[in-house]
N, C-alpha and C positions, 0 to 999 in steps of 0.2 A: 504494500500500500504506500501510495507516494504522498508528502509533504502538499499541503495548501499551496500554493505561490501568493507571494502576499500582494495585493497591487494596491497600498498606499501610496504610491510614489506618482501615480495616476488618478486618485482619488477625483481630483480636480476638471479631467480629461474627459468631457463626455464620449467622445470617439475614440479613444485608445478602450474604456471602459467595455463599450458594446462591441468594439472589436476581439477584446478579449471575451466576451460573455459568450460572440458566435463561436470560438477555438473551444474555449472550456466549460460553458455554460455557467459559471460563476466568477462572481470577484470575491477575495479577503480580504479585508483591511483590520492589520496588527494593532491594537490600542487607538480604535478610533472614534472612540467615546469615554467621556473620564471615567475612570471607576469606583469614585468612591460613595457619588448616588446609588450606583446598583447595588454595591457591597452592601448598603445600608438596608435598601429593598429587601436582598437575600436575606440578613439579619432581621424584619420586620416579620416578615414571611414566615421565617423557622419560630418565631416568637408566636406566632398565631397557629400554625402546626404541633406547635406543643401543648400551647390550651385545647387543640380539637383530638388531643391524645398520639398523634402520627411519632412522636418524641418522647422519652423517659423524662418524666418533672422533676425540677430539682436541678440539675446545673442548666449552664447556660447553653441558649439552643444549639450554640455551634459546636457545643460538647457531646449533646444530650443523645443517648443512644437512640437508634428508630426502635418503635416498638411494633412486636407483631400484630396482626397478620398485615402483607402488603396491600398497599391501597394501589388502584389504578381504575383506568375511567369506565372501564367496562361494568364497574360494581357500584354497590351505592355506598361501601365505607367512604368511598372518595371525595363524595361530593363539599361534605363540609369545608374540608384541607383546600378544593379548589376553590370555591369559594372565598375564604380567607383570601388567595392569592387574586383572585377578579377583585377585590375589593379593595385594592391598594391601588391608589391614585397614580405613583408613580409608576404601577405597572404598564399601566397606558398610557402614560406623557413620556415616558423614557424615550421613545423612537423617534419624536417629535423633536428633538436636539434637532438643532442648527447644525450639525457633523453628518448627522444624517441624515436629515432632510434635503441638503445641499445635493450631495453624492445622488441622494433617489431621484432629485428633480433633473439633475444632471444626465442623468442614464437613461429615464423615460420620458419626461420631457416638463415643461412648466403647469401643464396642467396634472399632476400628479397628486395623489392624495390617498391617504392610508387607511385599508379598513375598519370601522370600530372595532370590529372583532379580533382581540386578541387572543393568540394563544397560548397558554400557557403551558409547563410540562414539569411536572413533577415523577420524579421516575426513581423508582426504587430498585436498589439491587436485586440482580436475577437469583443469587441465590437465598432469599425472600421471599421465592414463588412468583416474581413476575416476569414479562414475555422477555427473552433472551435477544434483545436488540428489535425494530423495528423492521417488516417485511421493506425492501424497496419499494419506493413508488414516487408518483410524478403529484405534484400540486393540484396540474391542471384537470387532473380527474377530479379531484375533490369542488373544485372553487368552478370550472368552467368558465374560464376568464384568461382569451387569450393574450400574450403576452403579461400578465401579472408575476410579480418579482415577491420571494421572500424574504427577507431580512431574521436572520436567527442569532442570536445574542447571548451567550451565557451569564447567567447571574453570578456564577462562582467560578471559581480556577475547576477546568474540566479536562484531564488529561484522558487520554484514549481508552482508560480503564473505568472512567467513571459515565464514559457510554456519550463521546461526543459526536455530531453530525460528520455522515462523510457524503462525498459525492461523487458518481461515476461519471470521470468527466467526460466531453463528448458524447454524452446520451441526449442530450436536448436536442441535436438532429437526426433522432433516432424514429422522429413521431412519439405517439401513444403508444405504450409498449406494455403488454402483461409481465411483471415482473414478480414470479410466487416464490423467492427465497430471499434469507438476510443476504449480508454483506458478504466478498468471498476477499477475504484478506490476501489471497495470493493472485486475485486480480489486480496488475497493474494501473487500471484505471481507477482506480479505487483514489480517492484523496482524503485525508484528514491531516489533523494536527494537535497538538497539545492546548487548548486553547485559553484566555487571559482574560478574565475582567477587562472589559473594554474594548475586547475583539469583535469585530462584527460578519458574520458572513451572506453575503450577500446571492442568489439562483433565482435563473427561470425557469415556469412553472414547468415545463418541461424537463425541465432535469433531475435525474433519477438521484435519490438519496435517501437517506436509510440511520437512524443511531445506532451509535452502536452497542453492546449489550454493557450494561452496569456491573464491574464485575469487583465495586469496591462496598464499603458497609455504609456508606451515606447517599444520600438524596442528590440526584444530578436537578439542578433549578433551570429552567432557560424559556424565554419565549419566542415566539413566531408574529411577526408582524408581515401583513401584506398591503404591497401596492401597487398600483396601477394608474391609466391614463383615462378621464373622466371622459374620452372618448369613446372606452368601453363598459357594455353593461355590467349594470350592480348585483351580483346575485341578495337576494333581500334577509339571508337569512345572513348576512355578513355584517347587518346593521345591528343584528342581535349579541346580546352576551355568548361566547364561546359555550356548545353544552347549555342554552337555556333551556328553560323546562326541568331540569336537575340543577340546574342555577338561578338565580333570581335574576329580575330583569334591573337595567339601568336605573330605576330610580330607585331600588332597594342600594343595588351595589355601589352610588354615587353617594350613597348620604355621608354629609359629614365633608365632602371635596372641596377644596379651592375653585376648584373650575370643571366643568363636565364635556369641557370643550373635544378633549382626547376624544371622545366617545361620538362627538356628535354628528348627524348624518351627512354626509356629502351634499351641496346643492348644487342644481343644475347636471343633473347626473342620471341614466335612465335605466333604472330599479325593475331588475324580472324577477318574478317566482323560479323558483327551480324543486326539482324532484329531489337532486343531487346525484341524477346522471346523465346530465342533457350535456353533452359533449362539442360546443361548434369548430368548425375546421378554422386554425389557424393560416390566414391568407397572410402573406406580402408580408409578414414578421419582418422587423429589423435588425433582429437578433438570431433567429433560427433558421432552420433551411430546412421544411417540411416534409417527408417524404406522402405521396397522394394514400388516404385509407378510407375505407368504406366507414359506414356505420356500424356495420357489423364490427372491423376492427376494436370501433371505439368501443363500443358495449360490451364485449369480449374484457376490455380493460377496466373497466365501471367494476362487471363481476368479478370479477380476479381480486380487486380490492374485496369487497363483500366478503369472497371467502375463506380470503388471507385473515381479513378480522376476525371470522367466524372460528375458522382455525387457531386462534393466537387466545382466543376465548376460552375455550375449552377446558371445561374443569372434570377432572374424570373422577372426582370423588360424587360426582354429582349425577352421573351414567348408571341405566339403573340394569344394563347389559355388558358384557365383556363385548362384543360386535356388533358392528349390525353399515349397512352399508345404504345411503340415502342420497336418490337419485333427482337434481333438479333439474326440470325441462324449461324451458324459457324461451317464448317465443317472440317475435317483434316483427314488423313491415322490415327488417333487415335482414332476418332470419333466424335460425335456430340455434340456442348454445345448452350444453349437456355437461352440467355438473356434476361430479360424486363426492360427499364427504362420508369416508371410512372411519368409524371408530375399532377399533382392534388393543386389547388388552393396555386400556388408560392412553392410548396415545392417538393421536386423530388426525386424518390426513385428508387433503383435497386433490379431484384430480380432474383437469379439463377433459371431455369426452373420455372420463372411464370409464374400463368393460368390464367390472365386477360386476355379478348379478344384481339387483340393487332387493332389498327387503320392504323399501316402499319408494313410490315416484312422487314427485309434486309437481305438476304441469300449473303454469299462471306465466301473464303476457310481462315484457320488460318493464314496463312503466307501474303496472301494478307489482311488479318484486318491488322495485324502490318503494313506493307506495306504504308497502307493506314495512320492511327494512325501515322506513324512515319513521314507520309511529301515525301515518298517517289513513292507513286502511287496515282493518280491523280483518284479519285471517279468517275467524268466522264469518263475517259479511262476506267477504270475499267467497266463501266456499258456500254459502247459502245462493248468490249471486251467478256463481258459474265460472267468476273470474279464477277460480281454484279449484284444482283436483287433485284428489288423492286417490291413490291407488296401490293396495298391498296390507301391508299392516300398520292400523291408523292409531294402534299404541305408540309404537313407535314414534311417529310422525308429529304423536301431543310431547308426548317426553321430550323430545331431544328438544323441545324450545327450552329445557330449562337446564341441557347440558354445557352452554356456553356464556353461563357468569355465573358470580355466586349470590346468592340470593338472600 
């Protein structure tokens, strides 16, 4: 795995910047924001993580042992600990500095402006019980907002063991690309680095990257800010708290702020609904060089995500079978995609077009899987409706909804 390149030295340079962003798909910049606001943050932070128990009480946070079981966002011990951290003003004014707002206006252009939604990451050691580094993948699945940049920041001193961001450079003109494994450290494409309060690393949403797994005894802090050119649509759930609906909304999480400005909505700016799989083709990019793909391509990568998460979920104390093998069919105006997720003795695996027999099918169209996935159609309605079928054994098929969190 190769070193970051740092490009402070360019900081300034909007054309050296985007020049380098189309070579590597990212810029670094070594201490370029001061650090002893954020340090302060991370120490607010661990101070509010210890009152919600995530900390042993009694010394100070930055001493204080984590306490078990791990928290992370798939669960609901989580939410409180996030919480605390959405709730810190400076979480969301940090990116707002003059160092970086410069550099992002620089690189996208004057009309640039940063999403309310920030996101935060608290991440506990894998050996703790949680996911062993983050699956690869691309932004612009998530967000659907072409040319969008993110900005990732660490709160604390993060060396490669406490599970910092890397990137596989030269994936940003790879297209949309399913990507179902972590990091492979003996890929030379691979980049990271040791990284420093005050370090900022800067990718497009296309480019592939991945944390890496925490393999120390403390809490890795850092957030994600995104931005973009008010030229491009808003996806509307960006206006929202990160995780609302398990978080409160702005006017719980602002009380008590100097200012609420961080947070407040773009104007002049034009706001669509999304599912969170509506995918549109990146044209005439200034930054990437697209290869042509279908919609199928794209959806192919929507799901790949889904089942990476559903996979990374998986709690096998929670399985009320040593096996069982569970077939999604998935239709669309694009065409057909065929999923399997295998449970087999506590470990669970997904596999695009598998040919294991399956023990039961779930046939439903792509828009209603999101639908569904997102909290917004009801599995029942759906299957009273027709938009769902099941087919096999429909034990099965209720159980395993509750094999992939803990509850």
């Amino acid at each position: 795995m190769r070193e970051l390149k740092d490009s402070s030295d360019i900081a300034h340079d909007p054309d050296l910047l985007r020049t380098r962003i189309r070579r590597d798909g990212y810029v670094f910049f070594r201490g370029l924001l001061d650090p002893e606001p954020i340090r302060a943050l991370a120490s607010r932070v661990l101070r509010a993580l210890q009152a919600e128990d995530w900390l042993e009480p009694g010394p100070a946070p930055e001493r204080a042992r984590l306490r078990p079981p791990a928290r992370d966002f798939k669960n609901q011990n989580f939410y409180g600990g996030y919480t605390a951290l959405q709730s810190q003003e400076y979480f969301h004014a940090l990116p707002h500095s003059p160092e970086l707002t410069s550099v992002m206006a620089g690189l996208i252009g004057p009309d640039v402006f940063i999403h309310p939604r920030k996101v935060g990451r608290l991440v506990w050691p894998t050996g703790m019980g949680t996911t062993p580094g983050i699956y690869t993948h691309q932004d612009f699945v998530v967000e659907g907002v072409p040319d969008m940049f993110t900005s990732w920041v660490p709160f604390v001193d993060c060396s490669r063991d406490l599970g910092g961001l890397s990137i596989l450079t030269g994936s940003q003109n790879e297209g949309v690309v399913a990507r179902l494994h972590q990091v492979d450290p003996d890929d030379e494409r691979w980049a990271t680095t040791d990284y420093r309060v005050g370090d900022v690393l800067v990718f497009h949403c296309l480019t592939a990257h991945a944390a890496l797994p925490n393999r120390t005894d403390g809490l890795r802090l850092s957030g994600d800010y995104r931005w973009q050119s008010a030229g491009q649509a808003l996806p509307s759930d960006a206006l929202l708290p990160h995780l609302h609906g398990s978080v409160p909304g702005w006017d719980e999480l602002t009380r008590g702020w100097d200012s609420t400005a961080w947070v407040d909505p773009p104007t002049g700016v034009d706001v669509v609904d999304r599912l969170g799989g509506e995918m549109p083709a990146i044209d005439g990019s200034p930054f990437v060089s697209v290869p042509v793909q279908t919609d199928r391509d794209r959806e192919h990568v929507v799901l790949a995500g889904m089942f990476n998460n559903m996979r990374d979920g998986f709690r096998p104390e929670h399985a009320t079978r040593d096996s069982a093998v569970i077939e999604y069919r998935i239709t669309s105006h694009a065409g057909a995609h065929q999923w399997q997720v295998a449970v087999d003795g506590g470990n669970c695996r997904i596999d695009s077009d598998g040919e294991d027999k399956p023990d039961v099918a779930i046939t439903t169209g792509f828009r209603d899987y999101l639908e569904i996935v997102g909290g917004r159609l009801d599995p029942a309605r759906a299957l009273a409706d027709g938009r769902l079928a099941i087919e096999g054994d429909l034990e099965i098929a209720l159980e395993q909804t509750q094999w992939f969190r803990d509850r």
